[in-house]
C-alpha positions in Angstrom: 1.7 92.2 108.2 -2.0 91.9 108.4 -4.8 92.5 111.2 -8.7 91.8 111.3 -10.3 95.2 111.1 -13.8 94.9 113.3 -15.3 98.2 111.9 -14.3 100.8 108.7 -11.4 102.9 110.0 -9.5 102.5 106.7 -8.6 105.5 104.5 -9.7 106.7 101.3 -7.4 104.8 99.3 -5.8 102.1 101.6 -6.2 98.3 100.0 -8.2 95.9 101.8 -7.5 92.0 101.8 -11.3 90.4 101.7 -13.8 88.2 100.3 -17.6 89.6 99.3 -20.4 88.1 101.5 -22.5 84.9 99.9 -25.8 87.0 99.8 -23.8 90.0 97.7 -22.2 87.4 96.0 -25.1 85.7 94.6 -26.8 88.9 93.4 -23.6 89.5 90.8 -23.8 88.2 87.1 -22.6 85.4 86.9 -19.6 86.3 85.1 -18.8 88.7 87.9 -19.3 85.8 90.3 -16.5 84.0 88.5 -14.1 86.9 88.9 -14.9 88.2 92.2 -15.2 85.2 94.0 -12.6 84.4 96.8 -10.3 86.3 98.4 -9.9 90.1 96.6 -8.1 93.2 97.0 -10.2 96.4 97.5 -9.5 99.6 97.5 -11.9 102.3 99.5 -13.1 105.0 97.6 -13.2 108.6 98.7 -17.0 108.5 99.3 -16.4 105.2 101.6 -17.6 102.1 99.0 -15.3 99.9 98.6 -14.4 98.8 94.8 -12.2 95.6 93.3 -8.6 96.5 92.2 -7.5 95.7 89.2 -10.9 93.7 88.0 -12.3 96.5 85.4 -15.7 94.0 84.7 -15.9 94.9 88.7 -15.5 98.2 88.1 -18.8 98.9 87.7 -19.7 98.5 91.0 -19.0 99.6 94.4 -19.2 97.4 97.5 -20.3 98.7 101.1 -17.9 97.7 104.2 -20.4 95.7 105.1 -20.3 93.3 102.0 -17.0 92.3 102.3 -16.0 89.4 104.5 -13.1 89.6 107.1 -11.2 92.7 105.4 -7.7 93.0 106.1 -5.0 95.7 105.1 -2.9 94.6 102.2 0.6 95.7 101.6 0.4 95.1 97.7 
């Protein structure tokens, strides 16, 4: 079961279904564009950013609720 989630009421730790936006996209290396590109699991961090699951080049980096595209919850 998935819904659309219009603003961040997920919890710390819940995984999110989404794609990054075009403009954070294209500010990645672009190895990291390869990897995170499409549709991604997230999982929200306890200070609220947002980082890839299980994509440790993508661990390096956080994304904002914003940034991501269409985020849905994920029962994976």
């Amino acid at each position: 079961m998935e819904f659309q989630q219009g603003s961040d009421a997920f919890d710390a730790g819940t995984c999110v279904a989404a794609s990054l936006s075009t403009v954070t996209l294209g500010q990645l290396e672009p190895m990291l564009r390869r990897f995170l590109c499409g549709q991604q699991l997230f999982v929200k961090q306890s200070d609220g950013t947002y980082r890839p699951k299980g994509c440790q080049l993508g661990l390096a980096r956080s994304f904002q609720f914003g940034e991501l595209t269409r985020p849905a919850l994920s029962h994976t």
